[in-house]
C-alpha positions, 0 to 999 in steps of 0.5 A: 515508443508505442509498444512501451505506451501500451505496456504502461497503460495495460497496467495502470489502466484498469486501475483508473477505470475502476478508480473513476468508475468509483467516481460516478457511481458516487456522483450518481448516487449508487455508492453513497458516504454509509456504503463507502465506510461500510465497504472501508470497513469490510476491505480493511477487516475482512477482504484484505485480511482474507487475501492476506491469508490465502496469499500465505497459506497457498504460496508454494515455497519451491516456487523459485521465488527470490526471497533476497528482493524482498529482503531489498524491499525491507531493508530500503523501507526501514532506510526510508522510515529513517530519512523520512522521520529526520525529514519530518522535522524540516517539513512541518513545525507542526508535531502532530502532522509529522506522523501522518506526513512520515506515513504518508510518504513510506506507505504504499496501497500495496494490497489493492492498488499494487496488487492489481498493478502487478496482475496487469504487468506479469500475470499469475506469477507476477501475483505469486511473488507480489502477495508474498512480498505483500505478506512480509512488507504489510507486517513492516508497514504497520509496525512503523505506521503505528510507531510513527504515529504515536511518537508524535502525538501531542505529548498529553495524548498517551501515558505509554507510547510502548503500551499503546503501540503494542495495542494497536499492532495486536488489533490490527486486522492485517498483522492478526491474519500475517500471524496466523497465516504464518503460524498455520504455515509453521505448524505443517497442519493442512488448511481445509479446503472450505477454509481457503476457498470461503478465504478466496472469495472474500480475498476475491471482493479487495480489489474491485470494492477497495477501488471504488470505495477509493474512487467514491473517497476521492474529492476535489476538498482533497486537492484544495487543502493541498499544502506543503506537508502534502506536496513533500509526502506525494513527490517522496512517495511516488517520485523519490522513493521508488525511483530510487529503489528501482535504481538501486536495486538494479545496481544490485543486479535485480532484472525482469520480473522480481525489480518491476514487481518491487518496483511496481509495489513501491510505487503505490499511492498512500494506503487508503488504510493510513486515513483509518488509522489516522483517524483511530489514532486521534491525529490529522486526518485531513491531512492524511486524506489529502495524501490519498487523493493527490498521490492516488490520482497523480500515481497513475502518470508516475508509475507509467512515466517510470514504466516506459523509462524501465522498460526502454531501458531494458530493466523489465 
C-alpha cells in the first residue's frame, strides 16, 4: 500500500508544489493580478500553442503508438458532451449557466496539469503518447467549448450561432497552431531546425508559468460561491467521468501505459482556458472561475485516489 502511495504522490506532487508555490508567491506580492493576465495571455497564445506544434511536428509516426486509445478518448468525449448537454437541463434553470456548466464538467487542463501528470507517471514516452493525444482531443475540446458556449446564449446575444462559432474557432490559438502543425506535417516539407527549437523553448515556459499563474488565480471567493451547478460540474469532471472511462477502457482491453496516460488526461481539473473563453464570450465567468478552483485543488486527492485504486488493481 505504500509503494502505491508513493506512486500517486510522484505524480500529482509536483503539480501542487508548483500550484501552491503560485499561491505564495501571490501572497508575497512576487506575482501580482497584471503579471497573472499577462502570463494567462502568454500561456494560452504562445506557450501553449508553441508545445502544441512542437508536439505534432516532432511526434514519430513509427513510434508504436496506439492511435485506437485516442480513438477511445474522442469517442468517450462526444459521449460525454451528449449526456452532459441533456444534463444541463436539470442542473440549473439558468440558460446562460449551462454552457459554462457543460464545459466545465468535459474540459480538462490536459496541456498543463495532464501534461505534467503524465511526465511524472511514464517519462518521455508516457509524454510522447500524451502531446499526441493532446493534439487530437484540444481541436475536439475547442470545437464543443464554443458550440456549447453559444448555444446557450441568452437568445438576444447572437444573430447566427453558426457564424459566430466559426469565429471563434478560426481565432482560437491552439485550433490555429493544431492546423498548421498538422498541415506542415501533411505536406512532407521539413520544419527548420531554428523553428522547432525557438517553438521548444517557448513550449518549455507551459508548464511551470501556466502552474503558477494557476496557483496565483486560485481564491477562497472561489470556493464560497460554490454552489450546485458547481459542485455537479466538479464531481462529474473529476470523479464520473474519468473513472468511468477508465472502467471502460479496460473492459476493452487497454493496460499499462496507454489506459493510465488516457486516464490521467481525463482526470484533469477545468482547463484554466474555459474562464478565458467564458469571458470573451459574454457568459458566467464567475461561475466558470469557481469550476477552476474547486476541481484544480480537489484533483490532486482524486487523481491519487484513482491512481492507487489502478495501480492495486494491476490496470497500470
Amino acid at each position: 500500500m505504500l509503494s502505491l502511495l508513493l506512486f500517486s504522490l510522484q505524480v500529482t506532487l509536483p503539480i501542487a508544489v508548483l500550484v501552491l508555490l503560485g499561491v505564495l508567491f501571490m501572497r508575497l506580492d512576487w506575482i501580482n493580478e497584471p503579471f497573472n493576465k499577462g502570463a494567462s495571455k502568454l500561456v494560452f497564445n504562445v506557450a501553449l500553442p508553441s508545445l502544441l506544434f512542437v508536439s505534432i511536428v516532432k511526434a514519430d509516426a513509427d513510434s508504436g503508438i496506439n492511435w485506437t486509445i485516442i480513438g477511445f478518448g474522442v469517442v468517450f468525449t462526444l459521449a460525454s458532451f451528449v449526456v452532459l448537454s441533456i444534463l444541463s437541463h436539470w442542473v440549473t434553470a439558468i440558460r446562460e449557466e449551462r454552457g459554462v456548466f457543460v464545459q466545465g464538467s468535459f474540459r480538462g487542463n490536459m496541456g498543463i496539469v495532464g501534461l505534467g501528470f503524465c511526465i511524472s507517471a511514464f517519462g518521455a514516452e508516457g509524454a510522447t503518447l500524451a502531446s499526441i493525444y493532446l493534439a487530437a482531443l484540444s481541436l475536439l475540446y475547442n470545437v464543443l467549448a464554443v458550440v456549447t458556449l453559444n448555444r446557450w446564449k441568452q437568445s438576444g446575444e447572437s444573430t447566427n450561432v453558426v457564424l459566430s462559432t466559426l469565429t471563434s474557432l478560426v481565432k482560437n490559438p491552439l485550433i490555429i497552431a493544431i492546423v498548421i502543425a498538422g498541415c506542415w506535417r501533411v505536406s512532407g516539407i521539413h520544419v527548420p531546425e531554428f523553428i522547432v527549437e525557438s517553438a521548444g523553448y517557448l513550449a518549455q515556459m507551459t508548464l511551470p508559468l501556466a502552474l503558477l499563474s494557476i496557483g496565483a488565480s486560485l481564491s477562497w471567493a472561489g470556493f464560497v460561491s460554490a454552489g450546485k451547478v458547481t459542485a455537479w460540474a466538479s464531481v462529474l469532471k473529476l470523479i464520473v467521468i474519468p473513472y468511468l472511462a477508465a472502467t471502460v477502457a479496460y473492459l476493452l482491453g487497454f493496460r499499462g501505459m496507454e489506459l493510465g496516460v488516457m486516464y490521467l488526461m481525463m482526470a484533469t481539473p477545468t482547463a484554466a482556458a474555459s474562464y478565458m473563453m467564458v469571458r470573451a464570450m459574454g457568459g458566467n465567468a464567475s461561475l466558470a472561475a469557481s469550476i477552476i478552483a474547486v476541481t484544480t485543488v480537489c484533483s490532486l486527492f482524486t487523481t491519487s485516489f484513482g491512481l492507487v485504486v489502478m495501480k492495486a488493481l494491476h490496470w497500470i
